[in-house]
VMD Tcl script that draws the C-alpha trace (Angstrom):
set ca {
  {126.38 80.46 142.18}
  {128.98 77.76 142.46}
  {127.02 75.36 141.11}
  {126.39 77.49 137.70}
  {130.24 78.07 137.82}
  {130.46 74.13 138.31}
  {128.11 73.19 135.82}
  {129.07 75.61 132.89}
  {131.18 73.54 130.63}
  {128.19 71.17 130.49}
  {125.63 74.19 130.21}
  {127.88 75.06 127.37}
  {127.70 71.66 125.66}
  {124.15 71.39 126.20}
  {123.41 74.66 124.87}
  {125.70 73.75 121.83}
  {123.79 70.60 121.24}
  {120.21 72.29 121.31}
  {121.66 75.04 118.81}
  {123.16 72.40 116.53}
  {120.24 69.59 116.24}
  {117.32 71.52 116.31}
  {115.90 75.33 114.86}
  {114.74 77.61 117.74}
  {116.36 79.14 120.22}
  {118.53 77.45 123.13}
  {116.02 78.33 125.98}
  {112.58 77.73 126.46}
  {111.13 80.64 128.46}
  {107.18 80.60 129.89}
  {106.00 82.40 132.30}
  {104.82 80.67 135.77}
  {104.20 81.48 139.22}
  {106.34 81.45 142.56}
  {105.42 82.35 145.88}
  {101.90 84.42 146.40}
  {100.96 83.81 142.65}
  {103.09 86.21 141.22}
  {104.66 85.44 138.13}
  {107.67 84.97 136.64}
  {110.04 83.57 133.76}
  {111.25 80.24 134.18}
  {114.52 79.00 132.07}
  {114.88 74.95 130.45}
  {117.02 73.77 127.56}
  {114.37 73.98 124.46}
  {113.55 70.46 124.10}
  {110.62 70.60 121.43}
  {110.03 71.78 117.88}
  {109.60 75.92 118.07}
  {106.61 75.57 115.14}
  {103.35 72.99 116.58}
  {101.23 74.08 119.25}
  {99.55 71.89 121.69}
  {98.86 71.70 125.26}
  {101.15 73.58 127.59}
  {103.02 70.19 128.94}
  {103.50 66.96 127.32}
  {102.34 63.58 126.67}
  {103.48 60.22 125.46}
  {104.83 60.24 122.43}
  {104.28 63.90 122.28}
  {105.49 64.95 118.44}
  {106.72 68.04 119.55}
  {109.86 66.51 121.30}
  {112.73 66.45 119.80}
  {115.41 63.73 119.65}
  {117.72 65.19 121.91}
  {114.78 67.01 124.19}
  {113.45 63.20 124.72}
  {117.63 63.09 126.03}
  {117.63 66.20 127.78}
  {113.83 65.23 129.70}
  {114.72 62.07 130.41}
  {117.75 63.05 132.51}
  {116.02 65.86 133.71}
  {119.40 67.88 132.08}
  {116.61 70.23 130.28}
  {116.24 71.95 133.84}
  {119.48 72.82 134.55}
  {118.92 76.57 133.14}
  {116.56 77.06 136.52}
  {119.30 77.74 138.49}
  {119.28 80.92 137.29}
  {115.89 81.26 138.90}
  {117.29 79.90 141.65}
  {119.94 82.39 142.46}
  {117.17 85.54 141.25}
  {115.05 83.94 144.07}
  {111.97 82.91 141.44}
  {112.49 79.36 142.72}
  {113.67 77.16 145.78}
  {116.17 74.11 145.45}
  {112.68 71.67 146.72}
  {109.28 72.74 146.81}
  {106.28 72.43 144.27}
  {106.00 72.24 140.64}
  {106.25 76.26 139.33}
  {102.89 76.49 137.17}
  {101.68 78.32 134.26}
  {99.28 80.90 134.88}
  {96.25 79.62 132.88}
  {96.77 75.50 134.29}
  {96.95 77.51 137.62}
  {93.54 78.67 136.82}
  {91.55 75.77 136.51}
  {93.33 74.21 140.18}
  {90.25 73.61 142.38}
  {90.14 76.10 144.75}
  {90.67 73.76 147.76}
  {94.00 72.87 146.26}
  {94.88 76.54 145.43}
  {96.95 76.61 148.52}
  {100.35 75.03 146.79}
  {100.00 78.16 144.72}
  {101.10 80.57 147.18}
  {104.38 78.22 148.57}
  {107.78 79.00 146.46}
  {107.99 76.44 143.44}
  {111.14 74.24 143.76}
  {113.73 73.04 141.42}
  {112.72 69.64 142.33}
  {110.30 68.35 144.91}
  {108.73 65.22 145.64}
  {105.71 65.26 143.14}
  {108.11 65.68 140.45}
  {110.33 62.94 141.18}
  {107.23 60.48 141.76}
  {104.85 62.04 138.94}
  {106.85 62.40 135.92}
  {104.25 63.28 133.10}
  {105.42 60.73 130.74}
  {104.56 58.14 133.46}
  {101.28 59.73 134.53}
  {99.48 60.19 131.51}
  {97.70 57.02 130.09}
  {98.46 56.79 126.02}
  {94.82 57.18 125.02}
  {93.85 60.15 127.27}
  {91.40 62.58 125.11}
  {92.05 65.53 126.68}
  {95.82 65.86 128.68}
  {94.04 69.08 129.88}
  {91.51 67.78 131.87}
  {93.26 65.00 133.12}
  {96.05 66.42 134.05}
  {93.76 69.31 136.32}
  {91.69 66.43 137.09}
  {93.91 63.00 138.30}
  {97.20 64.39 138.39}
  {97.13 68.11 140.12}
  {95.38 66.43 143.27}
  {98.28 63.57 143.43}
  {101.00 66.43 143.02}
  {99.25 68.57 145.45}
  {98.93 65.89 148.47}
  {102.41 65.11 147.69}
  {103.78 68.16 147.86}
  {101.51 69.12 150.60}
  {103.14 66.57 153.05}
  {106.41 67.90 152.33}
  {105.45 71.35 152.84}
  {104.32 70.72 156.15}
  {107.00 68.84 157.62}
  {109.87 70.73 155.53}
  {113.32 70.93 157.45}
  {117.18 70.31 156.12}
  {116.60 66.64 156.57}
  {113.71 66.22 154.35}
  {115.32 69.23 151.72}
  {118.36 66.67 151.95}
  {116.19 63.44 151.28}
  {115.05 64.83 148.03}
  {118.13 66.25 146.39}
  {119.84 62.54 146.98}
  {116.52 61.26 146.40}
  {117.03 63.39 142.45}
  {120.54 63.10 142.09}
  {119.87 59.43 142.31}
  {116.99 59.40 139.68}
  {119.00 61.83 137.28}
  {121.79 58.83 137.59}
  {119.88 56.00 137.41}
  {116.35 56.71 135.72}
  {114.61 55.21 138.52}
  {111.83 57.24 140.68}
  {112.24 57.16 143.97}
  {110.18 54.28 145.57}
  {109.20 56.28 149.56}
}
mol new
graphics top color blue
foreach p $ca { graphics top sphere $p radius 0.5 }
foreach p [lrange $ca 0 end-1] q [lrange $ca 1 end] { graphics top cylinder $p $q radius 0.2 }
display resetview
């Protein structure tokens, strides 16, 4: 809660900003799953056009983005809203990537597992697998490859955190954000 208290005036500017440079509404809601599979609504600053369709995450050079949204992504500032699913309990500050229902779907079922652990506002897959850096700029069909190349790297990543989670390694990857937020960079170990 102090952190949302903390963070308002920029929540405020952000929210401002979204309003002001793009149609649509502030938040993006979509519905993805936290601990056991069930399902819930997850809150980000709208960064994309409200009118295209396309696949249910992005790619390089993805039209759909918006000036600012490139902004807000890039500094990860679009996720902020999630603390609100952090303090409903929908979400932990580090665990694994909170996915949609219908990517959860096509997981293989030996990696089905990360499904059932409480999705984190961070974690270590999405500090070291950012989709703009994981997709390659011809891929056919972001679909496939991301159920295909990228959910197995994500999963083995967050699987080793999972199994040796304690304050420590919680600790590690909040600096470990904070200092990617700051600087851009992904963390290197």
């Amino acid at each position: 809660m102090a952190g949302i208290v903390g963070l308002a005036p920029l929540l405020l500017v952000i929210a401002l900003l979204v309003r002001l440079t793009s149609k649509g509404p502030v938040l993006f809601r979509q519905v993805r799953l936290t601990t056991g599979r069930c399902e819930f609504t997850i809150y980000k600053f709208r960064t994309m056009t409200v009118t295209r369709g396309g696949p249910e995450f992005t790619v390089p050079g993805d039209s759909r983005v918006t000036r600012l949204g490139a902004v807000l992504r890039r500094t990860s500032l679009d996720e902020l809203p999630q603390l609100f699913n952090l303090l409903r309990g929908d979400m932990t500050l580090v665990g694994p990537r909170p996915e949609t229902p219908a990517l959860a779907a096509q997981y293989p079922p030996e990696l089905q597992f990360v499904l059932h652990a409480t999705p984190g506002l961070t974690g270590p897959a999405q500090l070291r697998l950012r989709d703009h850096v994981c997709f390659p700029p011809d891929v056919r069909d972001p679909e496939r490859w991301y159920v295909e190349r990228i959910v197995p790297a994500r999963v083995a990543l967050d699987e080793s955190f999972l199994r040796a989670a304690s304050l420590p390694a919680t600790v590690r990857v909040v600096v470990q954000t904070l200092v990617y937020v700051i600087t851009g960079r992904p963390p290197t170990a």
